[in-house]
Each structure stands twice: as C-alpha cells, then as structure tokens.
N, C-alpha and C positions, 0 to 999 in steps of 0.2 A: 276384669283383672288389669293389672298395669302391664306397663312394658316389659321386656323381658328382662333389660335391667335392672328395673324397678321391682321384678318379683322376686331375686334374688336375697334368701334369707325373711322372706315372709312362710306364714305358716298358714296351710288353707286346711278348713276342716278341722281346728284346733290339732291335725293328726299330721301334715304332711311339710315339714319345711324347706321350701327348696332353695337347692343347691347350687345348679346350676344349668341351663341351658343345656339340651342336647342334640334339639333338632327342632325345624319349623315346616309345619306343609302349609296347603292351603286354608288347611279348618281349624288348625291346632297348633299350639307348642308341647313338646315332649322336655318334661325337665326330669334330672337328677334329683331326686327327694330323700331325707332321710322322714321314717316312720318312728314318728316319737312313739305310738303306743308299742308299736311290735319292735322295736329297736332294729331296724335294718335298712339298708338303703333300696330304694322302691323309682319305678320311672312312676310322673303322673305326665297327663296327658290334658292340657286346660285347653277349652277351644278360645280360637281370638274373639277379641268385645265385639260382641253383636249377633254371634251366630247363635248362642243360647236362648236367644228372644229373636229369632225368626224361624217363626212356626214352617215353612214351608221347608227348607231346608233341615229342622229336625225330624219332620215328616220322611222326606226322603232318605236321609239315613236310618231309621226308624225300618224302614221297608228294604231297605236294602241289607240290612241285618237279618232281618225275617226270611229274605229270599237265599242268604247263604244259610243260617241254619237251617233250612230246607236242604238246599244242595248239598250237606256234608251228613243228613240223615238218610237222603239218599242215596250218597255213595255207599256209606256204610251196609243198607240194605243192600243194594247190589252186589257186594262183597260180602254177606253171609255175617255180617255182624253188627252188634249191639252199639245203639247210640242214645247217650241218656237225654231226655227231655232239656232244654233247655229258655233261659228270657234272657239271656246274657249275648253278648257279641263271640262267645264259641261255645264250641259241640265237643262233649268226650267220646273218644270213638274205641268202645273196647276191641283189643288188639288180640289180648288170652292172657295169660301168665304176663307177672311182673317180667320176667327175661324178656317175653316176646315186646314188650312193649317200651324196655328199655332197649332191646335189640332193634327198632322201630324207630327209634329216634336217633339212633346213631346211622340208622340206613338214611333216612331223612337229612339228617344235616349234613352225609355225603354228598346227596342230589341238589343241596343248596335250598334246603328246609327247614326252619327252624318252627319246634313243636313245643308244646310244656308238656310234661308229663307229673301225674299226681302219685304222690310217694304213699299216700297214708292209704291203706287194705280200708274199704272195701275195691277201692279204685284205681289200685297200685297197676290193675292189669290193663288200664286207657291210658291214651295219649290224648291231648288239649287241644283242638286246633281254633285258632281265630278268624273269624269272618273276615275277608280279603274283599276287594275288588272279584267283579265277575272274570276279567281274565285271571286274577292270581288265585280263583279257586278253579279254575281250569286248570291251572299250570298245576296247583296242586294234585287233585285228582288219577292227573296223567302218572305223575311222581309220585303218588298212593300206593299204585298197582305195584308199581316195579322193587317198590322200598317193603312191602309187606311179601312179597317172594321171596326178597335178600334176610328179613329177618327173623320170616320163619325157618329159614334153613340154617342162620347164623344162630338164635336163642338156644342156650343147654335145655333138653330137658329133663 
C-alpha cells in the first residue's frame, strides 16, 4: 500500500475508501474509511509494506490470536458461561439477557473497557471481546469479574 498520505482517498477492496488517518503502530495503520457497499463510516486497519509477505511474523500473530481465543473461552468457562466457537481475532461471550449484556458494557467501559456488543437475537445476549495482547487479556479478565457482578445486579429483569 502507499503512504499514508498517499492512501488518502484511495478505495481498497472495491469496498473501503479512506478517509483519513487515525493511528499508526508497529504493524499497521488504522484509517477512517467510508464503506461504499454498507454506506457507513468503518475503521480499516492495513498492515505496513512488507509485513503481509513475511511468513514468520504472520505466523506469530496467527498464534497469538489462537492463544487469546483460548484465553477468553476459558474465562468464560470458568465463569459458568457460553462462548461461541470462533476463526476470527474475537470470542462472543454470552452474558444472559440483552439487559445483562448491555448492562455489561456499560459496567466495562466504566473499568476503562471497551467491548462490541451484537444487537441482532440470536446474540443480542453476548458481548464481543477482541484478542488483546497477553497482558491486555489479563487486565481484561481481572475487569471481567468485577464488571459482570456490577451488571447483573444493575440489568432490569
């Protein structure tokens, strides 16, 4: 891909035109996109030239996706609940009831967590979480327990 300047106003995927810059790490730029098919503005995430064609390095992120949706099927188990199969970089972790799980997210983003949660039934009763770093699914975890105490006691039923 081009520069960051450069990709401003380009369309990748016939689907994603970006907008503008948001952020840069090590492995990626995170742009502002609008989605021509779905009509809405969307972050994409394009890694910088070169990492896409080095096997070893998408190896390891590869495996390191695989070891966090490990980690957050197991928390879920050990908290007595349901987490769907996943190939993706997150795991839906059902919560119960849409309340509870929208009451889950707002305990979350008080502890300085941000989650997705899925609107559309069968799934409305999970929350989204994405594969982190091994400390930032520690730090999650910790922040798990205390935020699904705050929002079963906060959800109507």
């Amino acid at each position: 891909m081009a520069t960051t300047t450069e990709s401003i106003g380009r369309v990748l995927a016939r689907r994603y035109r970006i907008e503008s810059a948001l952020g840069s790490g090590t492995s990626a730029t995170v742009y502002a996109a609008w989605d021509v098919v779905l009509q809405r503005r969307v972050a994409v995430k394009v890694l910088h030239p070169g990492l896409a064609d080095d096997g070893a390095f998408l190896r390891g992120v590869i495996a390191e996706v695989v070891r966090g949706r490990d980690d957050y099927h197991a928390l879920a188990a050990r908290h007595g609940l349901r987490s769907l199969p996943s190939s993706t970089n997150f795991v839906c972790l059902e919560i119960g009831t849409r309340a509870e799980a929208e009451a889950m997210v707002t305990a979350l983003l008080e502890a300085g967590v941000f989650v997705r949660k899925p609107w559309a039934p069968p799934i409305d009763g999970f929350i989204r979480v994405t594969v982190g770093t091994a400390a930032e699914r520690e730090a999650f975890a910790e922040r798990f327990v205390e935020a699904l105490d705050r929002a079963r006691e906060k959800a109507p039923t």
